[in-house]
N, C-alpha and C positions, 0 to 999 in steps of 0.2 A: 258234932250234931248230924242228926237225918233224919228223913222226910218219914215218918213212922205208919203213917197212914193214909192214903188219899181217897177222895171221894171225887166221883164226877157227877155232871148231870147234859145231858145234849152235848157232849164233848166228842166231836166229830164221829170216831164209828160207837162210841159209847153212851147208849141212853140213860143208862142207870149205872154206877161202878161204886165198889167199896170196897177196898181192899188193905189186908195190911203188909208192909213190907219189910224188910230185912237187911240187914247190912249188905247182905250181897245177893243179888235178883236175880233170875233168869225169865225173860218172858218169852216165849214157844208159841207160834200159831202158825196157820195156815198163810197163803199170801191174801193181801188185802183187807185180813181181820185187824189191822190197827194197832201193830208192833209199831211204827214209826211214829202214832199219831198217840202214842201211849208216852214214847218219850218224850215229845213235844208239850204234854202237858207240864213237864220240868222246865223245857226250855220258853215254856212263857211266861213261867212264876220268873224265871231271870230277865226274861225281858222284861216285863212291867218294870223291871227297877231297873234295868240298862239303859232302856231305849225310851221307857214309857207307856201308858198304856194304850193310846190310840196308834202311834207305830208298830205296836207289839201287833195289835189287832189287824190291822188295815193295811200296813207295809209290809209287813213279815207274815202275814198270814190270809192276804185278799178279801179280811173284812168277818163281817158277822156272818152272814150269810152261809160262806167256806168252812168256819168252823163248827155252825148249829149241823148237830145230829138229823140227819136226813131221816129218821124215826120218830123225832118230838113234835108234838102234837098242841096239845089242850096248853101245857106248860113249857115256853118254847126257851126259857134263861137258858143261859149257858151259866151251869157253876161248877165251882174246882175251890174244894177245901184242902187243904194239906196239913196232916199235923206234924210237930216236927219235937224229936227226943233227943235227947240229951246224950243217951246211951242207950245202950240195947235192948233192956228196961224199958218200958212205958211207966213215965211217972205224972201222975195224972195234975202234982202239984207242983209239977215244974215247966211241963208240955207249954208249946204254945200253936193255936192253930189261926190259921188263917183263913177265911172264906171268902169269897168275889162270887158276886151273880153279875152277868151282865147281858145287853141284848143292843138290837138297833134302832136308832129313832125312823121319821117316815120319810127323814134325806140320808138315809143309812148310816147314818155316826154313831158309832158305839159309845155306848153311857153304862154308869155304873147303876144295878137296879137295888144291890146291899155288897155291904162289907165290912167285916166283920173281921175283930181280933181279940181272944181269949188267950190269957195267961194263966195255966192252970185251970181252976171254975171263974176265974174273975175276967168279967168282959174290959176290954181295955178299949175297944174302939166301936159306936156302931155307925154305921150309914144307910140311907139318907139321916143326916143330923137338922138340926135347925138353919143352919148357915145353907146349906145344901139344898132348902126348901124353898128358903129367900133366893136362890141363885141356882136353875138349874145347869148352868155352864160349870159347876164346882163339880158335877157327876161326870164330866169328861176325865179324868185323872182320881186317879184312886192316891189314897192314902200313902201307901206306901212305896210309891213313887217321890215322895216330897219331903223335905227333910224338914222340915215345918211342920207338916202332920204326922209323921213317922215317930218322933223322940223318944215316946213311951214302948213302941216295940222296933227300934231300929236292926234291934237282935237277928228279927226275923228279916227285913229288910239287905242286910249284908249276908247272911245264910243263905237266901237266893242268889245274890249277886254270885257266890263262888260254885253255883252249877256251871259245870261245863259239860259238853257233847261234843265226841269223836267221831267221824265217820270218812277218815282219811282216805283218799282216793290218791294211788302212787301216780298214776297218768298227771297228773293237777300238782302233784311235788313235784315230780318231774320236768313241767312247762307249766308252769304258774300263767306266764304271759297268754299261752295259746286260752286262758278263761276267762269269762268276766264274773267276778264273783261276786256278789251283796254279802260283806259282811256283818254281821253282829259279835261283836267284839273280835278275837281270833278266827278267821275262817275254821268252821269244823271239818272241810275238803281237801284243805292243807295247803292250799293257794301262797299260806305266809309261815307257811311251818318252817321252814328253815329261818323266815325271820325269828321264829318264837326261839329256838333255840340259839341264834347266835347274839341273841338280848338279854339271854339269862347269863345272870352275873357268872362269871369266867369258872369259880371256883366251884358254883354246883352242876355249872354244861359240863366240867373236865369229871367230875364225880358218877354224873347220871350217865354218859356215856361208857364209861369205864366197866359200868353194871351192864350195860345193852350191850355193849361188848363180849362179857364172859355171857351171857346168855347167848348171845348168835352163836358164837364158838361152837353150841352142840348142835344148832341148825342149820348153820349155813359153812358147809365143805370151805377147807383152805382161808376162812376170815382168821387175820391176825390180828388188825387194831383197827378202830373204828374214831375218825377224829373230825373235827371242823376246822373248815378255812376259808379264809375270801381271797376269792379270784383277784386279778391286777385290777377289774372295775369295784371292788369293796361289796361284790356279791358272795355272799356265804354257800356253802357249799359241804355236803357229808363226803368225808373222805374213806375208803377204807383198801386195806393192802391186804393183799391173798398173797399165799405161798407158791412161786410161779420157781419156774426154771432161772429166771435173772439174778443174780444176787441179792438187790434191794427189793426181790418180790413184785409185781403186780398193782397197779393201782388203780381203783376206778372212782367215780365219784357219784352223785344221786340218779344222774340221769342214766348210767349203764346197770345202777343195780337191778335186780330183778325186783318184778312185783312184791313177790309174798316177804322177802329182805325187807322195802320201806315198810310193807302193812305191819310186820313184825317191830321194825324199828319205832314205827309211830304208835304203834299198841301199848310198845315197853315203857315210852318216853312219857307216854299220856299218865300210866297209871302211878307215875314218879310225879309226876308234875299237876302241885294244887290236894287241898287238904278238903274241898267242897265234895256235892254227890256229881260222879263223872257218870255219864252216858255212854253207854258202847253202841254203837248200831254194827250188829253181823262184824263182830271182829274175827273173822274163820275165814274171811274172803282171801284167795290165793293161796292160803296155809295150807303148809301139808299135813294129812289128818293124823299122824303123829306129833305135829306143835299142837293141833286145835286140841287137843286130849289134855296137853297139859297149860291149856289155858285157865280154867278155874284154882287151880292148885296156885299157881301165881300170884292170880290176885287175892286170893285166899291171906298167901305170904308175905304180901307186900300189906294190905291191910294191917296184919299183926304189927307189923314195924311201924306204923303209922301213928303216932297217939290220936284218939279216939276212933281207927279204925275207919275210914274213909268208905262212906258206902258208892259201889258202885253194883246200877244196875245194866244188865245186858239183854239184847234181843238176837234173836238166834231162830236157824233152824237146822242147826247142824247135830245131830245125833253125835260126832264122835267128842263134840265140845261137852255135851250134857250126860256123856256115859260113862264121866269120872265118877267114881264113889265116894265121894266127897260133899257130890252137891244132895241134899235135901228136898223133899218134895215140899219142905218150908221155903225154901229158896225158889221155888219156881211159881210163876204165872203161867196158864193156859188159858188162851184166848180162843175163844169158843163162837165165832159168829153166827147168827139168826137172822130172822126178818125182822127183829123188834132190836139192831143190833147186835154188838159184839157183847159177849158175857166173858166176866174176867173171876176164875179159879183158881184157887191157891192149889197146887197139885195134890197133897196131903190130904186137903178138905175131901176130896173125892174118895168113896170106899173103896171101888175097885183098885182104885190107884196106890193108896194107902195100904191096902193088903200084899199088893204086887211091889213094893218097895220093903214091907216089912220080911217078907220070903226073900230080899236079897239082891232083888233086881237093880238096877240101875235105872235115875229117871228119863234117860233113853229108851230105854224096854219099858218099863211101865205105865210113863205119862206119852211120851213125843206121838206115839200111834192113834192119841184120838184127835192130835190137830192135824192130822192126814184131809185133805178134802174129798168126800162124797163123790163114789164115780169115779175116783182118780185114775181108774184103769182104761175109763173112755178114752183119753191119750194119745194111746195108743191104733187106736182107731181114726187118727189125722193121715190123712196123706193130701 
């Protein structure tokens, strides 16, 4: 399954958004047009059903307030429909979508103002209901957080739960201790990454590394095996052995390897691990731009292997990540900010763009240049 469609409304930099999406995404924008606040829309359809919706709201997000569109005016809801398919296909009589409006009361508590769930044309859920009318404390918790209300589309209910979001920072695998992290569910910073992998059952940690393994082999000079272990205090720990002058080689462990090694490690391990829609935040960070090139091709590959094709989408602004020929101007999003907001374009949909890709270019060269910012040469002119 995946998220085939989203709409927003007052969604933090997004006043208005409708877009459709693809098995595998790329969203492209300037900084502060709302690459990060774009994946978050994912990561709250999962929280609502992790955490709940007033944590999701209030604890994980600082409330209503933080996430209303600093644009929305006359109609201030915050809403987020998601449709979600089956396959790559949009089937209109199997789809199921989801909608939530919500906003704050006049002691700031987030309440529900509709919500809504279609199976196909058939409404399966509406809110406010009757029950909800007699009791307005029943609008604090949406439907699909409950398994009492949930029954009829639990479908959709567990389809959020397996989003997950990446944005490993090696510094934080490294010394976990030295952070304080708020987790919701696995830390996405890596805080518990070595717990994640030394929990997974023996037999698929010894399989997935085995793969991350012959992948480093053409990135990183002298790697020969790549393995886990726990220290004498039952702390786990990546091990891996380079080819040194010693007879048994070289050995270091998480904390001596280099940066772009864990980004790489934890890039490869994420996109192995869980069959839901995974999140990438800027996975190019410390890579050298001959790995970031053959980033899409991977997950490309790994998808195939996958039954039903695991959608992930990614945000980037790396030109040599997007100037595979591979990726599709269907595959990309261009986040285009204004004063009335951020406007979100399928690169394709744009003509000049569409032309410059049909002539051969890559969506490096024909789309990445108009999320350049305005001026950008001013710069230059700091001292």
């Amino acid at each position: 399954m995946r998220i085939s469609r989203i709409k927003l409304e007052n969604w933090k930099n997004f006043k208005h958004a409708d877009v459709e999406l693809t098995t595998r995404t790329f969203v492209a924008g300037p900084n502060a047009s709302g690459k990060s606040n774009f994946l978050d829309v994912f990561r709250f359809l999962r929280d609502i059903v992790a955490d709940g919706f007033q944590k999701a709201v209030d604890e994980n997000r600082g409330g209503v307030s933080k996430i209303r569109c600093l644009s929305a005016r006359r109609y201030p809801d915050i809403m987020i429909e998601a449709r979600i398919s089956r396959q790559e296909l949009i089937n209109e009589n199997e789809d199921w979508r989801y909608r939530i409006s919500f906003k704050q009361d006049n002691q700031a508590v987030p309440f529900i103002v509709s919500e809504k769930v279609w199976h196909g044309n058939a409404l399966v859920l509406s809110r406010p209901d009757q029950n909800d009318k007699n009791d307005k404390d029943l609008l604090r918790q949406t439907a699909l957080e409950q398994l009492a209300a949930n029954r009829e589309f639990r479908e959709v209910a567990e389809f959020f739960r397996t989003i997950s979001y990446r944005h490993l920072v090696p510094q934080i695998i490294k010394n976990p201790q030295m952070y304080q992290i708020t987790k919701v569910g696995h830390d996405p910073f890596g805080s518990d990454f070595l717990e994640q992998l030394a929990t997974t059952t023996e037999k698929t940690r010894i399989a997935r590394l085995k793969k991350i393994e012959t992948a480093l082999k053409t990135a990183v000079p002298q790697l020969n095996d790549l393995e886990m272990e726990k220290d004498q205090r039952g702390i786990p720990h990546l091990v891996g052995r380079y080819t040194h002058w010693r007879p048994g080689g070289a050995i270091q462990r998480e904390e001596q390897f280099s940066d772009g090694t864990l980004r790489l490690v934890g890039l490869l391990w994420s996109l192995l691990d869980g069959d839901g829609p995974l999140l990438l935040e800027e996975p190019e960070l410390s890579l050298h731009p001959a790995v970031i090139k053959r980033l899409a091709p991977i997950i490309h590959k790994l998808q195939k292997k996958k039954s039903g094709a695991r959608q992930v989408i990614v945000s980037t602004h790396s030109p040599e990540l997007l100037s595979n020929p591979g990726i599709g101007g269907e595959e990309t999003l261009l986040l285009i900010p204004g004063t009335e907001g951020t406007e979100i374009k399928i690169a394709s949909s744009i003509n000049e763009v569409r032309v410059l890709l049909e002539a051969g270019m890559t969506v490096a060269e024909a789309a990445l240049p108009l999320t350049e910012p305005e001026n950008i040469l001013q710069l230059e002119l700091f001292s």
